[in-house]
N, C-alpha and C positions, 0 to 999 in steps of 0.2 A: 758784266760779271768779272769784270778784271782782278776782284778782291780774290775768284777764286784761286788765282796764281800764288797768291801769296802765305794763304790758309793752311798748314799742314795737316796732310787726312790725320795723321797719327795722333794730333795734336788731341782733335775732334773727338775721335775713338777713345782716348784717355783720359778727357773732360768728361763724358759720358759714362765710363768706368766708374770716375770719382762719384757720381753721381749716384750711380747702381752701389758703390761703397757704402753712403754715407745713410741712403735709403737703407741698405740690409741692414748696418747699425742702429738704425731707430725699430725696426720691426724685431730685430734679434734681445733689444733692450726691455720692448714690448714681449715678447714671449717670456722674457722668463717673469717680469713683473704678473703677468694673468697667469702664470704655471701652463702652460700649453699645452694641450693634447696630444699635439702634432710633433712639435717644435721639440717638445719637453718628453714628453708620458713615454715616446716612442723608443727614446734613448734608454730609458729608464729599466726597460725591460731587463729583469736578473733570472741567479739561479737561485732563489729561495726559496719557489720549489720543488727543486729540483734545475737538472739541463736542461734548457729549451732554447729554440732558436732565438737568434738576435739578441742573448743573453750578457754577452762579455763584456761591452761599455759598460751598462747599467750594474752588472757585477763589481766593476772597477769602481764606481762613484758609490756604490752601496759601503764598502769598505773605506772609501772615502770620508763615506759620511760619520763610519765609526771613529774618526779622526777628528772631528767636530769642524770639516769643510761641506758648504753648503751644495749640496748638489745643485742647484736652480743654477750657480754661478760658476760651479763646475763645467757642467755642461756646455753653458754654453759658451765659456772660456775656449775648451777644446773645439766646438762650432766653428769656432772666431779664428783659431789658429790654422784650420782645413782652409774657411775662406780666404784667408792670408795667404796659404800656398797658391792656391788657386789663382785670388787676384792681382798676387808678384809673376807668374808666369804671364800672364793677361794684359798687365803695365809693358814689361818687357818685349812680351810677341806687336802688343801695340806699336809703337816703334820702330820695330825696323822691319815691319809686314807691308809688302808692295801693294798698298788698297789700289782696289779698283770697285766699281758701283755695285756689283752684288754681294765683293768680298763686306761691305760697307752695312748692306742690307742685310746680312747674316748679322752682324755683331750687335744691328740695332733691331733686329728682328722681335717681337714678343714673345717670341716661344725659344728665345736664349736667353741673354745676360738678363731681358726685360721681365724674362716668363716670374722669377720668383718678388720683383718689384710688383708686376699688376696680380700677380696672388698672393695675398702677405700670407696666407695660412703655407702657402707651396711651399716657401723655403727652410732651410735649416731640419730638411729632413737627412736622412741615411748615404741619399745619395752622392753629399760631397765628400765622404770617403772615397766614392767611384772617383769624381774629381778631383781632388785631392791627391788620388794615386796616379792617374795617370799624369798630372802637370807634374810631379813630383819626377816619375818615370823620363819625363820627357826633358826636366832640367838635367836630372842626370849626364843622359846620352848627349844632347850640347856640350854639356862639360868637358866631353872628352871620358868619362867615367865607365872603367873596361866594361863590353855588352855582356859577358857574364858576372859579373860583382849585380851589375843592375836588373840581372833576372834574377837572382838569388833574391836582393831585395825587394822587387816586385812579386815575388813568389811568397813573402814574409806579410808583405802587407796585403798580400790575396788572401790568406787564410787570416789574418785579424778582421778585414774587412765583412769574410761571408761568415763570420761568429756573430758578427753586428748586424747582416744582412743580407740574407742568401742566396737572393734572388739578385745583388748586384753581380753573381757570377754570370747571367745571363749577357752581361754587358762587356764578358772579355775580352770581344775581340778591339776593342777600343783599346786597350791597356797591350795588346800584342801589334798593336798597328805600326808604331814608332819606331820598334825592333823592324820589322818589314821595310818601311822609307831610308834605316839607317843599313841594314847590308844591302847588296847588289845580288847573294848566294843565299840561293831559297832552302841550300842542305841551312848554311851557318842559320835562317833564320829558325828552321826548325830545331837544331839542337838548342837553341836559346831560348824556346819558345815551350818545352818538352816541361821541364820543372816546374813552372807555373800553372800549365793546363794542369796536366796529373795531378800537381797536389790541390791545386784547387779545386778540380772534380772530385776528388776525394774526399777534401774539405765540404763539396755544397752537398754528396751523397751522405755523407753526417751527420748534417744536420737538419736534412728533410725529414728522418728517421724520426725528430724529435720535434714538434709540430707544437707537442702539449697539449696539458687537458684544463677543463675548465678549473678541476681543483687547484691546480696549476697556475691560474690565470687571476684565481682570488686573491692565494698567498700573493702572486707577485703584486695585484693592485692595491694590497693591504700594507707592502711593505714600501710602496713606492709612497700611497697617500702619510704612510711614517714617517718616511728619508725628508721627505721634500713640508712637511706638516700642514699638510692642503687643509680645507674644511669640509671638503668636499670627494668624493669620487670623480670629479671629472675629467681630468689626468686619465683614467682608466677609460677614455672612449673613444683612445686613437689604436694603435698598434695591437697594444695591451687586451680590446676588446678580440681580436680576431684568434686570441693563441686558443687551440682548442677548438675552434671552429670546424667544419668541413667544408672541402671542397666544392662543394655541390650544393650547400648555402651559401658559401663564397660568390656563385656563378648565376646562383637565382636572385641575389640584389644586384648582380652585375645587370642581367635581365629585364629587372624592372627601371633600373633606374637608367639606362640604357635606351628601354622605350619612353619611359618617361621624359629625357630630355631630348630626344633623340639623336643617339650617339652617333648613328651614321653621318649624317649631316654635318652633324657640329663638326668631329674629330675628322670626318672627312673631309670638309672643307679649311680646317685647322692645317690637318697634317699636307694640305698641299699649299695653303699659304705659307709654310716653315719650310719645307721644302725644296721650294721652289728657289730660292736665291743661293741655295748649295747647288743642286742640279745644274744651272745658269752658272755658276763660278768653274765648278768643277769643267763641265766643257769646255771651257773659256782659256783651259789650261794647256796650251798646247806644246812647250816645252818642259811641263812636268806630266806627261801623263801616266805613269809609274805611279807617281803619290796621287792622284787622278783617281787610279786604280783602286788604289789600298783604302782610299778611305771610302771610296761606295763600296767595295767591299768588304768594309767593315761594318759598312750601316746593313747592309741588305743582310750579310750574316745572319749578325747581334739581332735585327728587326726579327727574324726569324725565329732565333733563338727565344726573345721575349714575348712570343705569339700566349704562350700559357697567361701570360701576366694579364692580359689585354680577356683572357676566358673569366680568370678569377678577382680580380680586384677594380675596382668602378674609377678608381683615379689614370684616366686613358690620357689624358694632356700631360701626367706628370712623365709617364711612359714615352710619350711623343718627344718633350720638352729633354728628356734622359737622353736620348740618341741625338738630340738635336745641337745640345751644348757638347755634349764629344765629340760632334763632327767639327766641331765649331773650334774647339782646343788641337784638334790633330791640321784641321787649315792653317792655324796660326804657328803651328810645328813647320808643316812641311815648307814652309816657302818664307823668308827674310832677305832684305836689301839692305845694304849701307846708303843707299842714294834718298835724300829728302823726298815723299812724293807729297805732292799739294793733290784739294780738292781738282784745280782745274786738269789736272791729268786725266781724269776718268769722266767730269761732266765741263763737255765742251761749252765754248762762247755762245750765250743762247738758251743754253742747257732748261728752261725751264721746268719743262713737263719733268725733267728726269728729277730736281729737287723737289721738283712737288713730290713725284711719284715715291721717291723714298721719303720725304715727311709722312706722307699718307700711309703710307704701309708702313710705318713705325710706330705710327701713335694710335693708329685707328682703329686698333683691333686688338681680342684680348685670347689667347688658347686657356681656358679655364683648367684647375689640375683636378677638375673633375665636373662635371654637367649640372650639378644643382650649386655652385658657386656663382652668384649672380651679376658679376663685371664681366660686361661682353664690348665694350666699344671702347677698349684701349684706355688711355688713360682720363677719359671722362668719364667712364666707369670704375674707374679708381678711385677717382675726386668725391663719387658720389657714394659708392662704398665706402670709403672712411668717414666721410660726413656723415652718413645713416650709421653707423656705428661706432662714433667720436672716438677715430682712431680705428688705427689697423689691428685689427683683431678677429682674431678667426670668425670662421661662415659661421650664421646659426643651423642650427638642425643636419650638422654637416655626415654622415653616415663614415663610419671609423675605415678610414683605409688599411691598405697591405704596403 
């Protein structure tokens, strides 16, 4: 395996980007063409009738659209410019990130960069705002860009972000982790860290208050199937079906479908395949373990924090897949080299099993972003997914998430 000497891991990891790239652009081209439930409906959400949560994007493209700009193209314009932040931080951390074999198996793991390619319904939902803020947070701080100008701006795009989705506040400690790696003074992290908590608990206790009612939930899928000129209501049977809901029917289809696919297993066995190649890095880290520190504990946090989410809403792999991809952007924060690394740095002369062992656990398995989505073997259940449904296109019978 002498070629391995020669191969750069970065090289690797960035071809495989491009790849995750060019995929999200067919599936992203695909949602707006079928009007998506997921992709589309959920964005959509306004205040027509009235404030309701997750309301302020879809308020911005409603106005929008009195403009005579299409929202379908709207949307997912803005989509496409979150994923650009996201995947220029991603190009660049690729690069000059010292890989080594589990850093390697994080990046190609299914339940990160892979998770929203083997679920084409997963992506292009709410939570690349979360992503989106934090790479953005995090070019900052490289920049040299003073730590408070960059809490003030992370404290700006806190409160836009939980207007559009409330429960990405569960997810802050990901977004305060990079302030923590960047000072060495746990006062300085706390006064930098003050403005964005506050107001963003402020912000997420706001907009709990405002849930909405079913009447609520007409007007808004009346004026979404308007904006967007569907033929159909179905656009109204993602996000859009849940506003008005209760908690407590939230938690009884979590329930059944729950036992029905059986969540323990699945998502237990899911969340320790994902896992597991963070756990293994993270130890492995023996002259950063400071940054070691800050990012389990920022998983174990945030994990906590989003225990409600995992009571009320049936998409458990999107939730897994959430904390997984943040662990996955704050690894690639904390740690860059200038020195070329090649494959063979990390998989010695011989190395077989250990290539195998990462093909195999890259391709071969799938974390579903919800237990009745029917790709479970990695990307041959992809293959056969899109083939049974010529083309990526969302599940059938898929029950509307949170």
């Amino acid at each position: 395996m002498n070629f391995m000497r020669r191969i750069s891991a970065g090289l690797i990891a960035r071809m495989y980007l491009v790849v995750v790239i060019f995929v999200m652009l067919v599936y992203g081209i695909q949602n707006a063409r079928i009007k998506s439930e997921f992709a589309l409906g959920d964005w959509l959400i306004n205040y027509a009738g009235g404030f309701v949560r997750r309301g302020l994007f879809g308020e911005l493209v409603l106005l929008l659209a009195g403009a005579k700009l299409s929202p379908v193209y709207v949307t997912l314009g803005v989509q496409l410019c979150l994923y650009l932040v996201v995947w220029g931080f991603m190009w660049r951390a690729a690069g000059r990130y010292p890989w080594r074999l589990w850093s390697m198996a994080l990046w190609l793991s299914p339940a990160t960069l892979a998770f929203t390619v083997l679920n084409p319904p997963g992506g292009y939902r709410k939570e690349i705002l979360l992503f989106a803020l934090m790479c953005a947070t995090m070019m900052m701080i490289r920049a040299g860009v003073r730590l408070f100008v960059v809490s003030v701006a992370l404290t700006a795009g806190i409160v836009a972000m939980l207007l559009c989705h409330e429960a990405m506040f569960l997810f802050v400690p990901y977004l305060l982790a990079p302030f923590l790696m960047a000072t060495k003074d746990v006062k300085q992290f706390v006064r930098l860290a003050v403005l964005p908590v506050v107001v963003g608990a402020g912000t997420f206790l706001f907009v709990v208050q405002h849930p909405g009612t079913v009447e609520q939930r007409d007007v808004i899928c009346t004026s979404v199937v308007d904006m967007t000129h569907a033929r159909t209501n179905d656009l109204c049977a993602g996000g859009i079906a849940s506003i008005g809901a209760s908690l407590d029917s939230e938690h009884g289809k979590v329930v059944r479908t729950a036992r029905r696919y059986h969540y323990g297993l699945l998502y237990g066995t899911g969340a320790v395949l994902g896992f597991l190649p963070l756990v293994l890095l993270l130890r492995g880290w023996g002259g950063e373990r400071r940054a070691a520190w800050v990012i389990g504990l920022a998983v174990v946090v945030s994990f906590c924090l989003t225990l409600p989410l995992f009571y009320g809403a049936i998409d458990w792999g999107r939730w897994i897949y959430i904390h997984l991809f943040s662990a996955l952007l704050l690894v690639m924060f904390a740690r860059e080299t200038e020195e070329r690394v090649v494959l063979g740095d990390f998989i010695p002369a011989g190395g077989v099993l250990a290539v195998v062992g990462l093909l195999v656990y890259s391709l071969c398995w799938t974390l579903p972003f919800y237990g009745g989505f029917p790709a479970r073997s990695g990307y041959l259940g992809l293959y056969k997914y899109v083939r049974h449904h010529g083309g990526p296109a969302p599940a059938l019978d898929v029950p509307p998430g949170r």
